[in-house]
Structures are given as C-alpha cells and as structure tokens.
DOLUMDREN-172712 format. One record per residue (C-alpha): residue in one letter; residue number from 1; z, y, x. Coordinates in pm, 1 decimal, decimal comma. Layout:
REM DOLUMDREN-172712
DOTOR   code   pos         pz         py         px
DOTOR      A   NUM          Z          Y          X
...
END
This chain:
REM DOLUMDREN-172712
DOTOR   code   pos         pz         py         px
DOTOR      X     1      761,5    15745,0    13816,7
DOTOR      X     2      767,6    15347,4    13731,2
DOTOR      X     3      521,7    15281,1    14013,4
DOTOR      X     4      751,8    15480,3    14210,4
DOTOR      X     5     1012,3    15235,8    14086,5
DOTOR      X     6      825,8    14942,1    14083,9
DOTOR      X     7      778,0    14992,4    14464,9
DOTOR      X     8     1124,0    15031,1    14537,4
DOTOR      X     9     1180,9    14760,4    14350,6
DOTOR      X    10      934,6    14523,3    14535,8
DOTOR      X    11     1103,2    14648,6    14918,7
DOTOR      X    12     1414,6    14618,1    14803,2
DOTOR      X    13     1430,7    14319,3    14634,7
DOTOR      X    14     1066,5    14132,3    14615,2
DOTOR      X    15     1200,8    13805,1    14434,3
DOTOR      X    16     1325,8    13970,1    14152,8
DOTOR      X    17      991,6    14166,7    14164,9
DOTOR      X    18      753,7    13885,1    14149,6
DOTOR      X    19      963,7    13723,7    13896,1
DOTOR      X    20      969,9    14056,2    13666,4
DOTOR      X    21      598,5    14078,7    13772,6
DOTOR      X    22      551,0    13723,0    13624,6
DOTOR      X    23      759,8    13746,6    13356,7
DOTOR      X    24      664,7    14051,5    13179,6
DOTOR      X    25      367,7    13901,6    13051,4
DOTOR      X    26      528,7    13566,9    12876,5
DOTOR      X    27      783,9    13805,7    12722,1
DOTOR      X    28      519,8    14032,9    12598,0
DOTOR      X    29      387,5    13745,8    12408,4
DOTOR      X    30      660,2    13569,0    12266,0
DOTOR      X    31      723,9    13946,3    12136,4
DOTOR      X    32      427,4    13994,8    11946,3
DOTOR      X    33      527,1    13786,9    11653,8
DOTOR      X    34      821,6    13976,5    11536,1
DOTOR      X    35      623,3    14314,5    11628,5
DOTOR      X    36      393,1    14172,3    11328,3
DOTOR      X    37      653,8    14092,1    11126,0
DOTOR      X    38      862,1    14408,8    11129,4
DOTOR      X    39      530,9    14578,1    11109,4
DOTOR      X    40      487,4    14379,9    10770,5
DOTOR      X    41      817,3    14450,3    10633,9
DOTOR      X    42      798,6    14785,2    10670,9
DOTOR      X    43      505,0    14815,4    10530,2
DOTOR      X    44      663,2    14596,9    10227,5
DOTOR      X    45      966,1    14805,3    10195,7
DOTOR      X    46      765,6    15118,4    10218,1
DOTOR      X    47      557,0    14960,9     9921,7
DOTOR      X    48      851,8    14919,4     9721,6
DOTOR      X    49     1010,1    15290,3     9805,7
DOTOR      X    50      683,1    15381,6     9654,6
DOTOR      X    51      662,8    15236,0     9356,4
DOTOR      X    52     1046,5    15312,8     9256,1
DOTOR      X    53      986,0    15717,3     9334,9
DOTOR      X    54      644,1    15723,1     9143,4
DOTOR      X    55      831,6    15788,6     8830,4
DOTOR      X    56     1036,9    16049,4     8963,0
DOTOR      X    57      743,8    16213,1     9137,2
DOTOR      X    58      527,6    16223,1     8834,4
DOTOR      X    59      790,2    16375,9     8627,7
DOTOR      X    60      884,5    16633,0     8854,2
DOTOR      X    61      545,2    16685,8     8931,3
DOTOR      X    62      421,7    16748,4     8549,4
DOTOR      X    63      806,5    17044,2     8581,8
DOTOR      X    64      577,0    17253,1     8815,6
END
C-alpha cells in the first residue's frame, strides 16, 4: 500500500517526491536523539514506579 502511494506520489507530483525521498533520511536522524531519550526516561520513570509499589507488593504478597 505505501509503494502504491509512493508511486502515485512520484507521477503526480515528482518534486515533492524527490524532496520527501531526500528528506526522510535527515529527519530520521535528527530523530534519533529524542527516541533515546524518551527511551531513557521511561525506563527511569518505570524504575521509580518500581521501587514506590515494592512495598505494597510485598505486603500484599506476604496477605496471600
């Protein structure tokens, strides 16, 4: 389905193709450093969700 769109796109309108064509990989680039840092947050915040609920897991836990 994108090549199907990516076709239509590059009759239609080849400019704008070439420049998405070009584009796309600068873009993906400058993106990668806030993929890594949201990756690293989350993994922070889902440290720190951890450590507050181990107390209430190992109390309910020792209930069973």
């Amino acid at each position: 389905m994108r090549f199907l769109l990516w076709l239509i796109l590059a009759v239609l309108c080849w400019p704008l193709a070439l420049v998405a064509l070009v584009a796309y990989p600068i873009v993906w680039v400058v993106a990668l450093p806030f993929r890594i840092v949201g990756i690293s947050v989350n993994a922070v915040l889902d440290l720190v969700k951890a450590i507050i609920t181990l107390p209430g897991r190992l109390l309910s836990r020792g209930r069973r």
